[in-house]
N, CA, C and O atoms as a DFTB+ gen file, in Angstrom:
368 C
 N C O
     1  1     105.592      52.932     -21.354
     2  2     105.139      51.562     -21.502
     3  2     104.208      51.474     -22.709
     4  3     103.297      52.256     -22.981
     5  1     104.628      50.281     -23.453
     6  2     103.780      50.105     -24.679
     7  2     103.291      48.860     -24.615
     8  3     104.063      47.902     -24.598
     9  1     101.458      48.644     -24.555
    10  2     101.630      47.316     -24.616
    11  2     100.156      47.075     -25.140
    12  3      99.114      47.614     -24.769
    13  1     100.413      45.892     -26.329
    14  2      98.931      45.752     -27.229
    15  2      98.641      44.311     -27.004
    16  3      99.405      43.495     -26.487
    17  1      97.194      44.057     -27.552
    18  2      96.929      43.115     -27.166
    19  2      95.700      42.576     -27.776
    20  3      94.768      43.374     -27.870
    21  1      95.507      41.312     -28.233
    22  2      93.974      40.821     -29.154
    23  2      93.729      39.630     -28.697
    24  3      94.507      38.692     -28.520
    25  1      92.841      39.693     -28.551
    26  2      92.173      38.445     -27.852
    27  2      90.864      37.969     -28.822
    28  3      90.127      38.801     -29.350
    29  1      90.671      36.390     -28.990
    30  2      89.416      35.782     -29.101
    31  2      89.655      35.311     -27.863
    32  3      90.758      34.908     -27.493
    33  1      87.904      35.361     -26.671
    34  2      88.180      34.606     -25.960
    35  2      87.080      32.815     -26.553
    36  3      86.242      32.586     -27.425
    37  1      87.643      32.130     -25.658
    38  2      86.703      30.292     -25.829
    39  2      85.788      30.583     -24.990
    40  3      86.000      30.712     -23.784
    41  1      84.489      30.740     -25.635
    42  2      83.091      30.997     -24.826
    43  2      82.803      29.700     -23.875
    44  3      81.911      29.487     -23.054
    45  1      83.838      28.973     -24.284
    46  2      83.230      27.196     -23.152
    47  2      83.974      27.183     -22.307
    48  3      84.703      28.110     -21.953
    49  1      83.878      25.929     -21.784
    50  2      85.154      26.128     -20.884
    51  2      86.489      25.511     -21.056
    52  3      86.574      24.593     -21.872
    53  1      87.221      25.771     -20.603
    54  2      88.989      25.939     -21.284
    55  2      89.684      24.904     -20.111
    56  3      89.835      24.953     -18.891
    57  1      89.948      24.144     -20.972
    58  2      90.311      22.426     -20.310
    59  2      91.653      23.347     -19.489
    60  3      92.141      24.462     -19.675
    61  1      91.934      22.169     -18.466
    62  2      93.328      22.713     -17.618
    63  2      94.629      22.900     -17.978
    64  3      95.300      22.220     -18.755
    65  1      94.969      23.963     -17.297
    66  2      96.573      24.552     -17.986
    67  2      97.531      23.315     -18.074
    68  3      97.697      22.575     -17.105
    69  1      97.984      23.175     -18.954
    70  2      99.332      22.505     -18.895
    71  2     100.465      22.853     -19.676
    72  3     100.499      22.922     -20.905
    73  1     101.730      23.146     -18.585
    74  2     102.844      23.577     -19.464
    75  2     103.427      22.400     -20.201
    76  3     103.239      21.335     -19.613
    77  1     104.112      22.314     -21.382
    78  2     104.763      21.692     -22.370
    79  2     106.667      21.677     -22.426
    80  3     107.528      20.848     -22.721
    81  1     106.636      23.127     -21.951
    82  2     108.136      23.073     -22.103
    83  2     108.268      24.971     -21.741
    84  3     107.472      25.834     -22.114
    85  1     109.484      25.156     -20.950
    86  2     109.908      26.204     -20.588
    87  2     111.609      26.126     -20.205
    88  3     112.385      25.215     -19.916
    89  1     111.690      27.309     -20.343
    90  2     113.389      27.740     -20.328
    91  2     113.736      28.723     -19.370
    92  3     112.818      29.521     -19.558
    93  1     114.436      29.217     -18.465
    94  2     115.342      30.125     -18.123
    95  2     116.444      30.397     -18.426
    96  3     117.467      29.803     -18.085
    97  1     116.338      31.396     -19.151
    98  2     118.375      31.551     -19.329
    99  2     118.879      32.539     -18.595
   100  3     117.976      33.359     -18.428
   101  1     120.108      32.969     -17.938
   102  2     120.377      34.359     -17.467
   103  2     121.061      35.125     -18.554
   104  3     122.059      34.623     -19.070
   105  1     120.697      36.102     -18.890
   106  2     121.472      37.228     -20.002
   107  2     122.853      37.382     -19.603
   108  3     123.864      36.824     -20.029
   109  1     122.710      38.161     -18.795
   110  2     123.936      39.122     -18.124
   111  2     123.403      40.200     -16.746
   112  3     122.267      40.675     -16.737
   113  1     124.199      40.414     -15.874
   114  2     124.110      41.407     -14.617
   115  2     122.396      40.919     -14.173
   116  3     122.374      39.768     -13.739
   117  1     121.260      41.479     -14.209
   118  2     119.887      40.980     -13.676
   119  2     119.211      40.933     -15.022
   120  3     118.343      41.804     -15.070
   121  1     119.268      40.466     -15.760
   122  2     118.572      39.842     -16.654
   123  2     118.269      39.079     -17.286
   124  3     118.967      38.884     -18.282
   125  1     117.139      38.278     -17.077
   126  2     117.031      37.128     -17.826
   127  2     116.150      36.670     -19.168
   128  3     115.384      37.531     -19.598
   129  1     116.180      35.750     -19.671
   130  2     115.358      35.563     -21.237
   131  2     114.704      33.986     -20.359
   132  3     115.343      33.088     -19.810
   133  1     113.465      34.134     -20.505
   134  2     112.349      33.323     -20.274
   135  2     111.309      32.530     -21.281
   136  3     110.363      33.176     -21.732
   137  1     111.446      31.308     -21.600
   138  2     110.667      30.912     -23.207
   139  2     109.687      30.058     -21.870
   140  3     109.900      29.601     -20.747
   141  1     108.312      30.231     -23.011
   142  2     107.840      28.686     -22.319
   143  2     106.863      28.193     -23.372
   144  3     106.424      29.103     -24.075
   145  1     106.381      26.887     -23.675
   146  2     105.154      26.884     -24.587
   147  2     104.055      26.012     -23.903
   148  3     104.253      24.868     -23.495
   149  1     102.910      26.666     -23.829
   150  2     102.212      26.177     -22.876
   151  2     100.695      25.620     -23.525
   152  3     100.372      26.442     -24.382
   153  1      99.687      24.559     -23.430
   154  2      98.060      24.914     -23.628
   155  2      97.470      24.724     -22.718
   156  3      97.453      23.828     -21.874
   157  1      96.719      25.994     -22.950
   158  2      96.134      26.600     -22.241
   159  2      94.571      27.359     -23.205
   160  3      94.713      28.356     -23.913
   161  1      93.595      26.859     -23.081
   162  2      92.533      27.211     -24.114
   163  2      91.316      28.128     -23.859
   164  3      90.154      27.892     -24.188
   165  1      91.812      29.265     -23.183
   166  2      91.336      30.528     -22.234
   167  2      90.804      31.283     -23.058
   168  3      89.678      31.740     -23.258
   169  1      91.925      31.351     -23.565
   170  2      91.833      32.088     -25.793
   171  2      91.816      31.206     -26.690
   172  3      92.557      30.225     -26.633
   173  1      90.906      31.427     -27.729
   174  2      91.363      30.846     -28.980
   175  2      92.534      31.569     -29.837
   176  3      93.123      31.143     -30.831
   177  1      92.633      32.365     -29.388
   178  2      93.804      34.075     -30.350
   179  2      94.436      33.954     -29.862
   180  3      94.032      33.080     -29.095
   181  1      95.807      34.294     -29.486
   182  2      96.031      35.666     -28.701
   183  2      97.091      36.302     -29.189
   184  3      97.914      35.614     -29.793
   185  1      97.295      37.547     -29.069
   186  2      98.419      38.307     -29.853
   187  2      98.794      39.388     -28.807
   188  3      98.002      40.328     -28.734
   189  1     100.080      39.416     -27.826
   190  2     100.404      40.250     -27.117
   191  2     101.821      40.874     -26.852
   192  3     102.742      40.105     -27.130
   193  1     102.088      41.762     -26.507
   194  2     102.866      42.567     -26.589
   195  2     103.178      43.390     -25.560
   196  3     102.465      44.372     -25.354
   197  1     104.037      43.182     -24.937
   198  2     104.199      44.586     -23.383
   199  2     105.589      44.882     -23.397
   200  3     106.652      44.262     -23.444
   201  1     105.209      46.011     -23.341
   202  2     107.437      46.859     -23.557
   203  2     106.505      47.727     -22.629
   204  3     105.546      48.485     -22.775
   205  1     107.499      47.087     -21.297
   206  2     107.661      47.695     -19.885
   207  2     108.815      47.564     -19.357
   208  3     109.265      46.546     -18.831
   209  1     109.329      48.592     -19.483
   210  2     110.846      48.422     -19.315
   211  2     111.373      48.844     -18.026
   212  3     112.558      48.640     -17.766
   213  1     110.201      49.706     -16.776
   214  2     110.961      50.094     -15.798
   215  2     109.841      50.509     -15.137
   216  3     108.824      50.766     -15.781
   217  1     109.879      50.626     -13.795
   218  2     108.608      51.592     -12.505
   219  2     107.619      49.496     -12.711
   220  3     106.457      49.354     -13.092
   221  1     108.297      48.657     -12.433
   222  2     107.198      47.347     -12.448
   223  2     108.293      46.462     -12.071
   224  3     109.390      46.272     -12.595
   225  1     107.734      45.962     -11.031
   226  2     108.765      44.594     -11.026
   227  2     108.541      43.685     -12.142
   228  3     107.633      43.387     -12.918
   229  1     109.885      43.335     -11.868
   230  2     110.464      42.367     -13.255
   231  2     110.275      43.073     -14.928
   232  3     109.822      42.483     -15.909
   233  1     110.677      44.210     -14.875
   234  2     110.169      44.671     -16.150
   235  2     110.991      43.995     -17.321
   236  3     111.905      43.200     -17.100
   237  1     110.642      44.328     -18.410
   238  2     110.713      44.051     -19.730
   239  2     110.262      43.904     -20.345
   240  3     109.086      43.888     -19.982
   241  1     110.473      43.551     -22.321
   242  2     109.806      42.963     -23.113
   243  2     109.007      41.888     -23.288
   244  3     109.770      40.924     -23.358
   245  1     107.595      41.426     -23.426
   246  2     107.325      40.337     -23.411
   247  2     106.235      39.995     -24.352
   248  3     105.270      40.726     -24.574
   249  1     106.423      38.974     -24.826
   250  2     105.683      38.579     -26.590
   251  2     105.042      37.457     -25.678
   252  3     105.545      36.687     -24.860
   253  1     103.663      37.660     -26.149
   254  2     102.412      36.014     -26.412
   255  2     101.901      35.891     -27.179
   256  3     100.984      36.680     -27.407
   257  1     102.225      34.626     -28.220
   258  2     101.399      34.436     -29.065
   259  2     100.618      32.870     -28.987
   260  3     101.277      31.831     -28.947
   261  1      99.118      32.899     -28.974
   262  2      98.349      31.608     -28.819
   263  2      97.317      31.564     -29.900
   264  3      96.525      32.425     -30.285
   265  1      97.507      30.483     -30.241
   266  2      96.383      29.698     -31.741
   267  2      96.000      28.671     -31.243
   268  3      96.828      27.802     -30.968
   269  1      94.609      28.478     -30.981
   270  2      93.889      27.732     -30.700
   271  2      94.346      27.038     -28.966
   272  3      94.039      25.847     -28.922
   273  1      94.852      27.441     -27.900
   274  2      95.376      26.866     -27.132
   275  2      96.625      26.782     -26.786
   276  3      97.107      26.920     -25.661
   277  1      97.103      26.569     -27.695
   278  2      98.770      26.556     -27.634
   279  2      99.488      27.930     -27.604
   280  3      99.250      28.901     -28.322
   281  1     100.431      27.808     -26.607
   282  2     101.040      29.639     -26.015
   283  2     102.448      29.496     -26.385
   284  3     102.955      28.420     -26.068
   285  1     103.244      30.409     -27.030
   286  2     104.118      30.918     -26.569
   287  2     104.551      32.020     -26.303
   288  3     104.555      32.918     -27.144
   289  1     105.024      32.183     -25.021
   290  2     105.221      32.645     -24.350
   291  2     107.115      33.028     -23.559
   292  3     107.806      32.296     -22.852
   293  1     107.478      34.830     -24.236
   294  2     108.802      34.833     -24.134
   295  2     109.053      36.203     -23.898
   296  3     108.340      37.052     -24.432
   297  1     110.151      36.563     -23.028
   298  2     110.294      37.878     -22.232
   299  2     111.597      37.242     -21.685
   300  3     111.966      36.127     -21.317
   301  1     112.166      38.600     -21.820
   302  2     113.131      39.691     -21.184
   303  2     113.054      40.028     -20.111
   304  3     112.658      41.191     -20.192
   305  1     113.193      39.737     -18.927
   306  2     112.921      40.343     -17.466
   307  2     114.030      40.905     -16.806
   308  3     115.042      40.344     -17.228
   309  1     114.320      41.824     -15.898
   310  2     114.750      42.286     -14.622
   311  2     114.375      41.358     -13.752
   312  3     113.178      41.193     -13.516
   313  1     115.412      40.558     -13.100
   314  2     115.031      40.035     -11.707
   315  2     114.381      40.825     -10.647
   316  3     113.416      40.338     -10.056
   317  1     114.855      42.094     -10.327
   318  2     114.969      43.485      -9.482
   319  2     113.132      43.419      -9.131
   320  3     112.230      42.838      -9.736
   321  1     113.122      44.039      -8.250
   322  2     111.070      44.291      -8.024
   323  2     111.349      46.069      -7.956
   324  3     112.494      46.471      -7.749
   325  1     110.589      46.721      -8.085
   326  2     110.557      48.204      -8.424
   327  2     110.108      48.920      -6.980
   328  3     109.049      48.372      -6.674
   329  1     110.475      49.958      -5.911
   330  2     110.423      50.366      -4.944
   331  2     109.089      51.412      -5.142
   332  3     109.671      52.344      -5.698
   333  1     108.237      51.671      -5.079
   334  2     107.566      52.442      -5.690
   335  2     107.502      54.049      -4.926
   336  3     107.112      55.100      -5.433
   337  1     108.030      53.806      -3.545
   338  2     108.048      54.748      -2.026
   339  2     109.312      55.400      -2.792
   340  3     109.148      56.590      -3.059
   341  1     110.622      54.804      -3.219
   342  2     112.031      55.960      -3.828
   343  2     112.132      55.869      -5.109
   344  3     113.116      56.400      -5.623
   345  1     111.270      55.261      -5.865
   346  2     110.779      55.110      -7.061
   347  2     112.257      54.949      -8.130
   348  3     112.717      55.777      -8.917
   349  1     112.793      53.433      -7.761
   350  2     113.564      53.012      -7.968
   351  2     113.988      51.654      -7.693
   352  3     113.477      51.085      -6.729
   353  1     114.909      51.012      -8.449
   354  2     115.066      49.048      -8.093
   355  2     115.344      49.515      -6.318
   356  3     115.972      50.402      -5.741
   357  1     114.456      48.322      -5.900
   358  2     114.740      47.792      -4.459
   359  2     116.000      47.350      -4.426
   360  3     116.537      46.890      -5.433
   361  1     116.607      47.443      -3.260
   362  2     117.932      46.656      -2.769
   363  2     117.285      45.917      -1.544
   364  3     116.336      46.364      -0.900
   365  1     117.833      44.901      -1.345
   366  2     117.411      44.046       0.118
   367  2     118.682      44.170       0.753
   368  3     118.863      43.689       1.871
């Protein structure tokens, strides 16, 4: 797992979340591509990065980038949740 991350945080307080617009798409077999753009003013920055690709539910790639409030926000997921007891995708 690789995953970076920079933050300014807003020393005041950070008016209420509101999403703007979001997507689900399904890829193929359990995977899906997830967009959303959201403000949210928690951060004034943000620059993130997580390549988690497996041992985590819902793993995958996932990019955030926020300027001044405004997020976007986009990942690659596994539907699957991770068994951690046979250390492997759950089946139900």
């Amino acid at each position: 797992m690789i995953s970076v991350n920079l933050r300014i945080r807003n020393p005041f307080r950070a008016p209420q979340f509101r999403n703007i617009w979001n997507s689900v798409t399904h890829i193929k077999g359990n995977k899906y591509l997830e967009a959303q753009i959201s403000y949210y003013a928690f951060n004034w920055v943000e620059l993130s990065l997580d390549l988690n690709w497996r041992q985590t539910d819902h793993a995958g790639p996932w990019l955030t980038v926020n300027l001044l409030g405004l997020t976007l926000d986009v990942r690659i997921y596994d539907q699957r949740r991770w068994d951690n007891e046979r250390d492997c995708w759950a089946t139900d």
